[in-house]
N, C-alpha and C positions, 0 to 999 in steps of 0.2 A: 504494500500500500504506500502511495506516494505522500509524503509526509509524517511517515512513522518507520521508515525504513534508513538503515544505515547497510550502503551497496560498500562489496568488495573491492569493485574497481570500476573505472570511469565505465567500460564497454557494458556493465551491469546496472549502470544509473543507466545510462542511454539507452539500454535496450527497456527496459519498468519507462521510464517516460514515452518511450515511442511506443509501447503498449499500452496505458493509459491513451493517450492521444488519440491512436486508430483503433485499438478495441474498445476500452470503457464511454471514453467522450462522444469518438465521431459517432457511436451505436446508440447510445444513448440522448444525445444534447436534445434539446425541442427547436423543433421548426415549425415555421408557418405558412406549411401550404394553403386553399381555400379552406376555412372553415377551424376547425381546432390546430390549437400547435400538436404535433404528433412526432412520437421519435423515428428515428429510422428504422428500426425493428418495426415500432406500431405502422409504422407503412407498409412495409415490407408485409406484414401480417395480412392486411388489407386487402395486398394484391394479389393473396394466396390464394381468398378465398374467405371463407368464414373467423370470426375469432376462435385462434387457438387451433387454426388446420398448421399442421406442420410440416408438411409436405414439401420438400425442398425448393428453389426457386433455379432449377436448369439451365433457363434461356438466360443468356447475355443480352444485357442492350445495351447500345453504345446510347454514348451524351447524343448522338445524331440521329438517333432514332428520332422520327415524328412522335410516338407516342411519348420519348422526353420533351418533345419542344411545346406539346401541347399543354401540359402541367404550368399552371402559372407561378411564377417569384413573388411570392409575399413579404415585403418587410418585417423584420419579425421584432421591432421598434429597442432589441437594443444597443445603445451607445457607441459608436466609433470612439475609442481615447488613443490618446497619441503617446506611442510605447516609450518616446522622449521624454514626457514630463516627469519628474522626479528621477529619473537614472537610475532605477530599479534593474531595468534590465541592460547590458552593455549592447550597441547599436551597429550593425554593419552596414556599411552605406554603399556598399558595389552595386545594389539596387534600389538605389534613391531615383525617385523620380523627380522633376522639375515643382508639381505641386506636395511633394510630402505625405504622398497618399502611403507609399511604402511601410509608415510608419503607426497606420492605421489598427487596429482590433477590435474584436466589439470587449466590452470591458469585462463580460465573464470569461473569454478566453484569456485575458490578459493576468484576469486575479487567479487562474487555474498555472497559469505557467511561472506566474510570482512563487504560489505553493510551490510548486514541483522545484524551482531553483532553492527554494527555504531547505528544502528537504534532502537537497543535493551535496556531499561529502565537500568541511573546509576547503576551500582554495578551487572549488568547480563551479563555476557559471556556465550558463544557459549563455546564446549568443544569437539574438533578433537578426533575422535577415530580413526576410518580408512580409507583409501582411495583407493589408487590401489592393486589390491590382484593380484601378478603374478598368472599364471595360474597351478603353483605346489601346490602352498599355496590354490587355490580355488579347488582344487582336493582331499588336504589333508583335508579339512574343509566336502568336501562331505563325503567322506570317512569315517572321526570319526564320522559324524553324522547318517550314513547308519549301520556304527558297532551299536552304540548305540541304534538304533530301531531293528537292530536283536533283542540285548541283552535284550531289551525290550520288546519284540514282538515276539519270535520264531516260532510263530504259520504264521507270518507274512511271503508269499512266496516275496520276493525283490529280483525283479532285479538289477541285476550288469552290469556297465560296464559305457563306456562313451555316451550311446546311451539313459541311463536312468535315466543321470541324469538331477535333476531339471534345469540346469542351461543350457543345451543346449551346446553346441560347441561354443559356443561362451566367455564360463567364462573357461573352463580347456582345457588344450593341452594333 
């Protein structure tokens, strides 16, 4: 448990943090698709079928799936805080952006990752790279990386457009 654990060695914090993160947090947090916030499980349940069918879920769908871009984005009304103020966490600026979005969190990820470096052995800090990526900067990021597997790959037929990319309607405008 993060916050009541004292880890052997750095690869042992880092591995508990990145488990927290993409098993407990991303599985659990609440979202606001239409209508109640629901977790990602409690959707995932939804889409199974009845509550409490457990029946695995198979099929793969990519962010470019029509039936993801049909799903609307709800604000889910909390806080952007800027991972700058107070110097709590130490800041990497290789992906500063010109407005500072970079630096962006909603403020319960920011108070969850405070804990986690609380909890992290003398002399180990957490180290912020990035955060919010407007949705120009997460189009310009596809974008270079689409040119570069041409450039790489020419033999490679790739699609273009906003329909293919990985990241679905829900990461660029």
């Amino acid at each position: 448990e993060i916050g009541t654990t004292i880890w052997e060695s750095h690869e042992a914090a880092r591995a508990d943090v990145f488990r927290f993160i993409e098993v407990d947090y991303n599985r659990t947090r609440l979202r606001s698709p239409v209508g109640a916030a629901r977790s990602p499980r409690g959707i995932r349940g939804r889409a199974r079928g009845a509550p409490g069918d457990d029946r695995p879920m198979n099929e793969i769908i990519l962010m470019s799936d029509p039936r993801v871009s049909a799903v609307p984005v709800a604000e889910c009304g909390e806080p952007l805080v800027d991972v700058r103020a107070g110097g709590s966490l130490p800041v990497d600026s290789r992906k500063q952006d010109p407005a500072g979005a970079f630096a962006m969190l909603r403020e319960g990820v920011l108070d969850r990752l405070l804990a986690a470096q609380r909890a992290l052995p003398a002399g180990t800090r957490l180290l912020f790279v990035e955060g919010y990526r407007p949705p120009s900067l997460q189009r310009r990021y596809f974008e270079e990386y689409a040119a570069a597997l041409r450039a790489e790959h020419p033999d490679w037929a790739l699609a273009t457009g906003a329909a293919s990319a990985p990241y679905g309607p829900h990461g660029a405008a």
